[in-house]
Backbone bond lengths (Angstrom), bond angles and torsions (degrees), N, CA, C in turn:
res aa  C-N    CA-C-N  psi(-1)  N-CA   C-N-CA  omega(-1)  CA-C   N-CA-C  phi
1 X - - - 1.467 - - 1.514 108.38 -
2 X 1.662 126.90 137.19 1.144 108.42 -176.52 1.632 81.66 -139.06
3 X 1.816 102.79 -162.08 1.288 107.47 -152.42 1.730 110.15 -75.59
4 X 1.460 112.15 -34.30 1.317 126.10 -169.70 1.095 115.53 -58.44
5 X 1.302 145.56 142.00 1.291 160.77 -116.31 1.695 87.11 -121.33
6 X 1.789 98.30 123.17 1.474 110.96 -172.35 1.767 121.94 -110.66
7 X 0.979 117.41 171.92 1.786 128.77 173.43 1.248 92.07 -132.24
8 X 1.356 102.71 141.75 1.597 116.76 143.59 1.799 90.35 87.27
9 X 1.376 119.08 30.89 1.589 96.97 162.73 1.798 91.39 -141.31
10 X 1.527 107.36 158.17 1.207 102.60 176.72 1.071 101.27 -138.02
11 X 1.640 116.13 149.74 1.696 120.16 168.58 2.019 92.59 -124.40
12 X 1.878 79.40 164.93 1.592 94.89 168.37 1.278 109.92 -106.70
13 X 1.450 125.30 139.38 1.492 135.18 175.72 1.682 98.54 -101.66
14 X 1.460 104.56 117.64 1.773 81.46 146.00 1.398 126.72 -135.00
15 X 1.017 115.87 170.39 1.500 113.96 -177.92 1.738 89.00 96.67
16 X 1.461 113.88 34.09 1.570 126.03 -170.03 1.246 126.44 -61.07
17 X 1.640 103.15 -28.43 1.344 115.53 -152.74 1.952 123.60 -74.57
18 X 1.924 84.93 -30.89 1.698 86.78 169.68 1.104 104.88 -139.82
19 X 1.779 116.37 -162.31 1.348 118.02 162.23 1.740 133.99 43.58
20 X 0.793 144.36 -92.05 1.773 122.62 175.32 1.599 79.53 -123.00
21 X 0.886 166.36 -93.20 1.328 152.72 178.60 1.809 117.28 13.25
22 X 1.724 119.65 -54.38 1.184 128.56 166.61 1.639 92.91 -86.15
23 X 1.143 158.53 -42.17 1.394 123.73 176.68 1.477 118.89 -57.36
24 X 1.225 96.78 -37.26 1.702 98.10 -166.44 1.997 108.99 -61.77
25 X 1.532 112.42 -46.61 1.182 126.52 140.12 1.608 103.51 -11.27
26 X 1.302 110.21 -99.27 1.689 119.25 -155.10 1.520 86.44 -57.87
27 X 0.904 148.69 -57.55 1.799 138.04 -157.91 1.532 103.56 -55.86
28 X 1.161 87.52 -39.61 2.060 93.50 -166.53 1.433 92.93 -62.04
29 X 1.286 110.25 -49.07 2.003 121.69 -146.98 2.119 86.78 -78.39
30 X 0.909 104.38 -24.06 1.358 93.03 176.46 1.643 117.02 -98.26
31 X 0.836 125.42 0.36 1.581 134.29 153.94 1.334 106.57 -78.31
32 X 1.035 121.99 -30.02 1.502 100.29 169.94 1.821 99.47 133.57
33 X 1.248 99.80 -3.15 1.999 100.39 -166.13 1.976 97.20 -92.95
34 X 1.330 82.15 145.40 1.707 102.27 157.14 1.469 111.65 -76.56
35 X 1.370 108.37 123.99 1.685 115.77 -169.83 1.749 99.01 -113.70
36 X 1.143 133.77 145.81 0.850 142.53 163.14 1.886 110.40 -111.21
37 X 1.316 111.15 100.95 1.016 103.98 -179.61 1.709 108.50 -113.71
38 X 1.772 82.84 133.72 1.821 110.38 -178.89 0.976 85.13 -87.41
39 X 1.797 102.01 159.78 1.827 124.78 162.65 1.409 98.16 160.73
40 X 1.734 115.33 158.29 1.450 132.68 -122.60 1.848 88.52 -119.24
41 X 1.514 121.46 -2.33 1.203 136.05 165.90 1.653 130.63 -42.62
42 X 1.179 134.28 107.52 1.511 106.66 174.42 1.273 117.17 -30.23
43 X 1.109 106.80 -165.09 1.664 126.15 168.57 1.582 125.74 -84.52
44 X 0.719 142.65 72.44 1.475 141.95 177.76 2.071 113.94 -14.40
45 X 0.612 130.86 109.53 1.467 116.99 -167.37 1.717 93.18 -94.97
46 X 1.499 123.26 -0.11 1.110 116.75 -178.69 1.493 115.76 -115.15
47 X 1.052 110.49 4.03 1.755 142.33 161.78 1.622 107.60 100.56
48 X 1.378 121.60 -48.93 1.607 94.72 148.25 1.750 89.17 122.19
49 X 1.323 125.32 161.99 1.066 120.88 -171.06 2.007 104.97 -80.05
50 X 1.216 131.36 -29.58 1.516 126.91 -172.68 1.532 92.23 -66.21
51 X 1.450 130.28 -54.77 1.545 122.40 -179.47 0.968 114.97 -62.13
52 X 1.538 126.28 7.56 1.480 137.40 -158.51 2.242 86.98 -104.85
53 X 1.481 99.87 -43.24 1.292 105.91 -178.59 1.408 117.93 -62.81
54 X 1.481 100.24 -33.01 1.440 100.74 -160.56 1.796 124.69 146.49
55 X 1.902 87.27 -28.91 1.290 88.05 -138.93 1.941 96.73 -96.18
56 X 1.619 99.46 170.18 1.775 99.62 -170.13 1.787 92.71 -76.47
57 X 1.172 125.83 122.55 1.425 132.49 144.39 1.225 144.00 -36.04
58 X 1.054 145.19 95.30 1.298 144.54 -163.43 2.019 105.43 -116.40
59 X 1.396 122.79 62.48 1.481 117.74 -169.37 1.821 103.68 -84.00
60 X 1.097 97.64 172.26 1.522 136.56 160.18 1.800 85.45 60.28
61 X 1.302 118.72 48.15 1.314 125.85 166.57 1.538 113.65 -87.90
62 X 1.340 117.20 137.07 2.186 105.16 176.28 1.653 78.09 -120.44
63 X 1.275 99.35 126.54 1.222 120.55 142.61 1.634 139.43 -18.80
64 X 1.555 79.51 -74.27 1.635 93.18 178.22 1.846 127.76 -73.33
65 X 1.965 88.43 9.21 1.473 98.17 164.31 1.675 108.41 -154.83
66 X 1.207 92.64 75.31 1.777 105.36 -174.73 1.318 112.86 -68.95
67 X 1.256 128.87 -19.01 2.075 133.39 -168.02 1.558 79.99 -44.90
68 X 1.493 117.46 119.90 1.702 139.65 142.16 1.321 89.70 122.10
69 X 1.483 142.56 10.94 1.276 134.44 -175.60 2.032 99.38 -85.88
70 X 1.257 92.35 -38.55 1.871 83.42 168.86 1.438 123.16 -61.03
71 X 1.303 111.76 -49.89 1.728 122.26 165.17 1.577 107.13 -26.54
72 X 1.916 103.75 -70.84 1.658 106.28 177.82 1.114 122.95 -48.74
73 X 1.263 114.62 -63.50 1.739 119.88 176.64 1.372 109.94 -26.02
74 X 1.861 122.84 -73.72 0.915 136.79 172.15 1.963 116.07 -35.34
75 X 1.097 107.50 -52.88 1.694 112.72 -169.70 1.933 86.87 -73.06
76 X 1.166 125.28 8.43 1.275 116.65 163.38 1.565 104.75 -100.31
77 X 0.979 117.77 17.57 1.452 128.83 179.72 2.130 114.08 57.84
78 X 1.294 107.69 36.36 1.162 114.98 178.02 1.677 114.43 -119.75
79 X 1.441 92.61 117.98 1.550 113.19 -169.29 1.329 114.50 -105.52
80 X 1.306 117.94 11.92 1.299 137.14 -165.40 1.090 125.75 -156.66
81 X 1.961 146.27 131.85 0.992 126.11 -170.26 1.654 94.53 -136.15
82 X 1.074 126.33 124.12 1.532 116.02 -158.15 1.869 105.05 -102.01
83 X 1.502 102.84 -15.77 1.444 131.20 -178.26 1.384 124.03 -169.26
84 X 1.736 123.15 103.84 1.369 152.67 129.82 1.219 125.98 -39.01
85 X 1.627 117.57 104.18 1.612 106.31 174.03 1.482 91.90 -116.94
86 X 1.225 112.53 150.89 1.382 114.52 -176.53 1.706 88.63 -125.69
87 X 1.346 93.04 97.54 2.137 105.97 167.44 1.048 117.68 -82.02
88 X 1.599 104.94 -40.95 1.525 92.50 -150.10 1.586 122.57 -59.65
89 X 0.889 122.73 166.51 1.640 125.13 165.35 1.497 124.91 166.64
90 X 1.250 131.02 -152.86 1.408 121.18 -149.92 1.795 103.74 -154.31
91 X 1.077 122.37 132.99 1.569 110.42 -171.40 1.928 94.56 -124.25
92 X 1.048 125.81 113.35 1.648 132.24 161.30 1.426 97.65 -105.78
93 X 1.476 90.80 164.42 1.778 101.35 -176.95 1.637 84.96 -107.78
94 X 1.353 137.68 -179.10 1.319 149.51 144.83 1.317 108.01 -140.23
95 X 1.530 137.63 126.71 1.308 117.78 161.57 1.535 120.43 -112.05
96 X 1.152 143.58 149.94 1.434 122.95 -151.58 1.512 115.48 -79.27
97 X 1.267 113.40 174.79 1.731 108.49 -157.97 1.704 114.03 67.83
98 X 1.476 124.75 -4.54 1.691 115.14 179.35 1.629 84.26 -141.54
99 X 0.778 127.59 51.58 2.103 118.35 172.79 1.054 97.49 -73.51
100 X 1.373 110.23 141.08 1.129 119.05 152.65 1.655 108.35 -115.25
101 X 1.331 97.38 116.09 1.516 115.82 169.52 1.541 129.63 -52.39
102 X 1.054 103.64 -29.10 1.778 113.98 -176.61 1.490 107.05 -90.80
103 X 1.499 108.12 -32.77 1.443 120.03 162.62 1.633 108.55 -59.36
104 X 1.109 120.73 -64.84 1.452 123.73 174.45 1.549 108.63 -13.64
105 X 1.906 99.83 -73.02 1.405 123.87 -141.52 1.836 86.58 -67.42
106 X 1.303 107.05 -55.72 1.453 111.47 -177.94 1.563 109.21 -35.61
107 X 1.011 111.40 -69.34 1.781 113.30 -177.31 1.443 125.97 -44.26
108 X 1.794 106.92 -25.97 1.375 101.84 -160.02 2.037 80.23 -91.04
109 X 1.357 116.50 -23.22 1.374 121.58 -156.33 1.788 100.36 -74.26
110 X 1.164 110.37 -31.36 1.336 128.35 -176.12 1.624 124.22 -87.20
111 X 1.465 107.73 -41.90 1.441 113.21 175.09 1.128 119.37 -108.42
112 X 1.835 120.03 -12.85 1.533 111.93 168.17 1.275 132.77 -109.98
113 X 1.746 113.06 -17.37 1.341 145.24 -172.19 1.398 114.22 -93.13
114 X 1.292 94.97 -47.48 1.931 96.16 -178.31 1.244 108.26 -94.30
115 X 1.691 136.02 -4.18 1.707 109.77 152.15 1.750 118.03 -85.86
116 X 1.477 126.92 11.11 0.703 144.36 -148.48 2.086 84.68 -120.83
117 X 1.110 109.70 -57.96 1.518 107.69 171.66 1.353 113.93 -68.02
118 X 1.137 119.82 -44.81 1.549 131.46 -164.67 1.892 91.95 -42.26
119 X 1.639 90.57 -55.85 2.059 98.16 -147.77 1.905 97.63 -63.77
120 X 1.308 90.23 -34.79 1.794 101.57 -177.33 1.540 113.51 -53.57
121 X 1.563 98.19 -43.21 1.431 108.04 178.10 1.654 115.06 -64.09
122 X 1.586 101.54 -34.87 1.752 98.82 -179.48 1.285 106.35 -108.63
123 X 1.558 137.75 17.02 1.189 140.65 162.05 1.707 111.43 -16.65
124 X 1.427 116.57 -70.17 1.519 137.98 -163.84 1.947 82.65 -47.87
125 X 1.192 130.22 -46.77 1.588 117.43 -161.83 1.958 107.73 -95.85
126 X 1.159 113.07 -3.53 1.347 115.01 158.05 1.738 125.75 -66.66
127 X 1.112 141.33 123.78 1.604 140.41 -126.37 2.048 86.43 -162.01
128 X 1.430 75.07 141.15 1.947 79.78 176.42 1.951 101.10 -55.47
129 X 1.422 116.94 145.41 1.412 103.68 -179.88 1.410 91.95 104.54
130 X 1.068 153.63 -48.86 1.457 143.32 -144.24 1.860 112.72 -101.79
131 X 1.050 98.98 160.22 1.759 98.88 -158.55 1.300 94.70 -122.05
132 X 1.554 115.99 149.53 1.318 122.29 177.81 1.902 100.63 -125.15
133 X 1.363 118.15 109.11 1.563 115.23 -173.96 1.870 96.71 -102.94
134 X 1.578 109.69 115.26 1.286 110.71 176.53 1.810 107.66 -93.34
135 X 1.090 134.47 112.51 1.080 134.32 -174.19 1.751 117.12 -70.93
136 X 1.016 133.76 89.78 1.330 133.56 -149.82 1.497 100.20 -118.83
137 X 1.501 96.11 -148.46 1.886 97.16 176.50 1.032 101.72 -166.44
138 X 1.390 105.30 146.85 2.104 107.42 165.30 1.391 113.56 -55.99
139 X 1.137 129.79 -27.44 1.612 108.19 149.00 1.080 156.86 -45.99
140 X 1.724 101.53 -4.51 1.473 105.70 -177.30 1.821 92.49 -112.49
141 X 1.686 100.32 38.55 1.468 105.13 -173.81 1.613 95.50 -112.13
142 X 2.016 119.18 100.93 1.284 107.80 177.10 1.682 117.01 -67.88
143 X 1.590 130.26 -4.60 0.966 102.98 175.73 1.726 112.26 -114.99
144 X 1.198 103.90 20.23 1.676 124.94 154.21 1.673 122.09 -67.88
145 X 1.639 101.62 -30.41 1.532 101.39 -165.97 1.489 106.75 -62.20
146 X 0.830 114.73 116.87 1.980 110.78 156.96 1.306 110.79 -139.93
147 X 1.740 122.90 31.96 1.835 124.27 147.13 1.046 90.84 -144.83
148 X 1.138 139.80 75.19 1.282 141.89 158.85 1.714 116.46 -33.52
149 X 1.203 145.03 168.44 1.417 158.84 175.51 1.675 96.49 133.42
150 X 1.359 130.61 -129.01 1.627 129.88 -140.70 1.639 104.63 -35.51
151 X 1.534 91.59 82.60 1.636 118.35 156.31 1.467 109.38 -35.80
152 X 1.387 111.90 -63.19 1.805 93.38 -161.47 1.637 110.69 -100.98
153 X 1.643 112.49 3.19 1.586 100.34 166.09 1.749 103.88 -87.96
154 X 1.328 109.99 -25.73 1.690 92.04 -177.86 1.959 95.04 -80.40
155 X 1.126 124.79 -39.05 1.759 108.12 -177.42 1.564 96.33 -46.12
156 X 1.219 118.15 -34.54 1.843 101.89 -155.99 1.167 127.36 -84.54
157 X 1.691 92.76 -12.27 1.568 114.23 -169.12 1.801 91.26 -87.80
158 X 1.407 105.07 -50.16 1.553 100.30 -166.94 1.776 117.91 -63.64
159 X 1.438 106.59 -16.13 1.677 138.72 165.71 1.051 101.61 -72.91
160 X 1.411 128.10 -21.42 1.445 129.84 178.54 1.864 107.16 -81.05
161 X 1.550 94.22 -70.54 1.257 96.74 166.15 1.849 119.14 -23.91
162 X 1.408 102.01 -88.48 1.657 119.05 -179.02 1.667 112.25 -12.22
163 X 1.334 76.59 -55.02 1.753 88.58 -159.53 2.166 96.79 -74.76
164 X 0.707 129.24 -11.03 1.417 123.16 -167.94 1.598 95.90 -118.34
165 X 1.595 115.66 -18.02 1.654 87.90 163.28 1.795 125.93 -84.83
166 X 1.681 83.65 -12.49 1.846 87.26 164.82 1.888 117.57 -75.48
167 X 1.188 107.59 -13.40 1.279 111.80 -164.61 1.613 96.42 -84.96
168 X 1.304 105.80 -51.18 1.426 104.27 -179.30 2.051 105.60 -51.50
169 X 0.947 102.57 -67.47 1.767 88.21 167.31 1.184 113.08 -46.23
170 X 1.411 144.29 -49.88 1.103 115.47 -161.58 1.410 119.87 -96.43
171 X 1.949 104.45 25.23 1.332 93.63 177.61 1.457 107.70 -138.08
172 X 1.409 109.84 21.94 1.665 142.15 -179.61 1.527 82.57 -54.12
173 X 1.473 134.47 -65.50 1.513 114.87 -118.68 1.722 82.79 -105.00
174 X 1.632 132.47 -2.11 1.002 112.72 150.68 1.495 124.89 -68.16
175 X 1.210 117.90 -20.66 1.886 122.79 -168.94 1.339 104.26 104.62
176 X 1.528 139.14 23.23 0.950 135.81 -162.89 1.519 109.38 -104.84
177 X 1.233 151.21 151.41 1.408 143.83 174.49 1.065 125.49 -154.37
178 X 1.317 111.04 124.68 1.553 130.64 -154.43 1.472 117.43 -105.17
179 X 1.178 103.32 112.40 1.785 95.64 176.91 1.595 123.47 -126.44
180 X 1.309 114.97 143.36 1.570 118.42 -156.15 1.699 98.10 -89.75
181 X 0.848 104.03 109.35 1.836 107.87 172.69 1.788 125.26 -106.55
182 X 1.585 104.05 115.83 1.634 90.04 177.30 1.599 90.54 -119.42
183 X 2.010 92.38 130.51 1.310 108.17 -146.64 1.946 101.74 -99.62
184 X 1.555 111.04 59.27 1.418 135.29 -160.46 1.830 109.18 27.17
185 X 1.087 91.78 -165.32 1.932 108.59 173.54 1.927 104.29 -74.44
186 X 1.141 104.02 120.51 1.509 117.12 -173.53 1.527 113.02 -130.55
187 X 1.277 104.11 127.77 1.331 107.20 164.52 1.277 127.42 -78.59
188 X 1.515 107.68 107.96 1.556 114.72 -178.92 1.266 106.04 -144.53
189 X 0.969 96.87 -155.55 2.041 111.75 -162.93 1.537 91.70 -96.74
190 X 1.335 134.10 -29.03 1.376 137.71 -160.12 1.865 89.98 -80.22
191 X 1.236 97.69 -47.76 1.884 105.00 -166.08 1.427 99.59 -72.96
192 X 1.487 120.49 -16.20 1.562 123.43 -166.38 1.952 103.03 79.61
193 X 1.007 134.37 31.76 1.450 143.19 172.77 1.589 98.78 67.15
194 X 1.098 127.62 64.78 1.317 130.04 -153.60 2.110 85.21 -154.96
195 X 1.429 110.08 111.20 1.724 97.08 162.71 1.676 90.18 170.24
196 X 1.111 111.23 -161.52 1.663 128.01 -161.00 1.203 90.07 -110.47
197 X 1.706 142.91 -68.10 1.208 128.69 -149.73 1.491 105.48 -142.44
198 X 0.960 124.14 143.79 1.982 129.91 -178.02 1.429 126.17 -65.55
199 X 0.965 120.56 137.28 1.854 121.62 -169.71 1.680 111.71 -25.79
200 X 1.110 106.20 -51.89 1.637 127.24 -167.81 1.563 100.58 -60.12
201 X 1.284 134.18 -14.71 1.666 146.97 168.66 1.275 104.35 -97.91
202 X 1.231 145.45 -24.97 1.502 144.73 -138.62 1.529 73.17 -138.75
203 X 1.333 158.58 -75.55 1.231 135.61 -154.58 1.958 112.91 -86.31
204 X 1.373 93.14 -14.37 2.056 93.01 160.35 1.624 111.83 -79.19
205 X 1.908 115.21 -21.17 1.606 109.99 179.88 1.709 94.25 -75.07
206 X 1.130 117.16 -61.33 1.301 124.54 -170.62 2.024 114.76 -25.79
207 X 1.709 85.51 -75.38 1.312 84.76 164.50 1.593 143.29 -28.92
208 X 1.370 96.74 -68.67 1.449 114.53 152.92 1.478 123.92 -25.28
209 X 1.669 109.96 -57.97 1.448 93.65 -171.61 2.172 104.60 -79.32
210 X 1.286 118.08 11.50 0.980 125.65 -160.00 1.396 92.05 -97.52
211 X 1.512 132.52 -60.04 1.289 144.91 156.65 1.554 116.06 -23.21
212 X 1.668 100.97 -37.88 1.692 97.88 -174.01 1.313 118.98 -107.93
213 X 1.186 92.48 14.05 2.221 103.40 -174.21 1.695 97.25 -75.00
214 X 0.923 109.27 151.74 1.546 129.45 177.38 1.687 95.03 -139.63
215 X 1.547 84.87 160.70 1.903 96.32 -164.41 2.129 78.72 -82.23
216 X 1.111 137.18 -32.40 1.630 142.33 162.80 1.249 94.84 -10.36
217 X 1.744 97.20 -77.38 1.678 112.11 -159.12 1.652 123.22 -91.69
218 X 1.370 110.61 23.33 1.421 133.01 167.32 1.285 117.12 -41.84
219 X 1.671 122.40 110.99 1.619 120.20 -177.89 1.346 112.28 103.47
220 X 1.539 128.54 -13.13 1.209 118.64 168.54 1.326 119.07 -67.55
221 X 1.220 108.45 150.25 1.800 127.52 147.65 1.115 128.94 -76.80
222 X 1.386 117.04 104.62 1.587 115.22 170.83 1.695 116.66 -112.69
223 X 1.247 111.59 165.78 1.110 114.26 -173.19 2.210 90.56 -101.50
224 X 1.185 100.61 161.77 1.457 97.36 -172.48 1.861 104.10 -56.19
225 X 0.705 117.53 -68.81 1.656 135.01 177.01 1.441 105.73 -32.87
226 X 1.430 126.84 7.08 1.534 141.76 172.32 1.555 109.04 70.94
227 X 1.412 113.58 14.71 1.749 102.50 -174.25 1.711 96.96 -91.31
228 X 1.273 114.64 158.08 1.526 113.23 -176.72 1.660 109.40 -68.05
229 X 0.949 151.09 176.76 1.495 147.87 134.70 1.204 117.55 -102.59
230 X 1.508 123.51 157.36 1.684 121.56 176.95 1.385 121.60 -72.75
231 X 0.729 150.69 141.79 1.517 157.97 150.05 1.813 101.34 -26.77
C-alpha cells in the first residue's frame, strides 16, 4: 500500500460512526477505497452521514460479539480485505479507592478482546499483502506510565498490545502485518472534546503508519507521528 490515492482495494473501519473512526472512513473513501464501515448505531433509515461518504455500512454491529460479521461483510460482496483497523473502543477514568470493576471488565472486553475477535472472525478475507491497524494508546505503554490511575483503560490497552504482538507472529507466514498504533490526544466525544490535535490529523497519522508497515516491521508500536513507543 503506498501513499497515492487507490481503486480496487478495500479496508474495514470500525468504531466508523464518529470521531477518527468517521475520519479514517472519509480519508480512505477519498483515495479512492471501498470502506466498509462497522459501528454499534441503528440503522439510519435516511442513509446517514458514512453513506454520505461513500462508504458500504455495516450498523448495529457489537464488536465484542462479531460471529455473522464475516457472512455481512461478504453479502457486501467483499472477498478481500486489503486493510483492518480495529478503532473502536471505550475510554473510563478509574482512580483508586472508587474502581469500578464492571468498568474495568468492560474496557478490557471492548478494547482488548473484541479486536482480537473481530480479525479471527475475518481471518478467511486477510490475503498475503493485507494490513491489520490495531488502534491502541500509549497507555497501554507500562514503561510510559508516570500518572498512573485509569486502571482498566491502561490494562486493556497493554492486553491490547500483548495480544497483537502474538498476532503479528502468528500471521507473518500468511503475509499479513500488524501494526500497533496510539492515534495521539484527540478531540472527540470519547475524550469529551478535550486532546492536542483533531481526528482529520490522527486519522492522516494513522494511515500513514499503515502505508509504511512492512510484513519486516510487523508488531511494532508507534506513536501516530511515526516515532516508536516503549513497551
Amino acid at each position: 500500500m503506498n501513499q497515492a490515492h487507490q481503486t480496487h482495494q478495500t479496508a474495514l473501519v470500525t468504531g466508523a460512526y464518529r470521531g477518527i473512526g468517521r475520519e479514517l472512513t472519509r480519508q480512505l473513501a477519498a483515495r479512492g477505497w471501498r470502506v466498509v464501515a462497522v459501528h454499534r448505531r441503528p440503522a439510519d433509515p435516511a442513509g446517514g452521514p458514512l453513506r454520505a461518504l461513500g462508504a458500504l455500512e455495516l450498523p448495529e454491529v457489537d464488536v465484542r460479539r462479531p460471529a455473522g460479521l464475516l457472512a455481512a461483510v461478504r453479502a457486501l460482496g467483499v472477498e478481500r480485505l486489503d486493510l483492518l483497523i480495529n478503532n473502536a473502543g471505550v475510554f473510563l477514568n478509574e482512580a483508586l479507592g472508587a474502581i469500578d470493576y464492571d468498568d474495568v471488565l468492560t474496557q478490557l472486553e471492548v478494547n482488548a478482546v473484541a479486536p482480537l475477535r473481530v480479525t479471527e472472525e475475518l481471518l478467511p478475507l486477510l490475503g498475503a499483502g493485507s494490513k491489520v491497524v490495531q488502534v491502541t494508546s500509549r497507555m497501554g505503554s507500562i514503561a510510559d506510565n508516570t500518572s498512573g490511575a485509569y486502571y482498566g483503560y491502561r490494562m486493556s490497552k497493554a492486553a491490547l498490545n500483548a495480544a497483537s504482538a502474538s498476532l503479528a507472529l502468528d500471521l507473518r507466514p500468511r503475509g499479513v502485518a500488524v501494526a500497533l498504533v496510539h492515534p495521539g490526544f484527540v478531540r472527540t466525544e470519547m475524550t469529551g472534546g478535550r486532546g492536542l490535535i483533531e481526528p482529520e490529523e490522527s486519522a492522516r497519522g494513522i494511515l500513514a503508519r499503515a502505508d509504511a508497515l512492512t510484513l519486516a516491521e510487523s508488531g511494532g508500536f508507534w506513536h501516530v507521528d511515526g516515532s516508536r513507543l516503549p513497551w
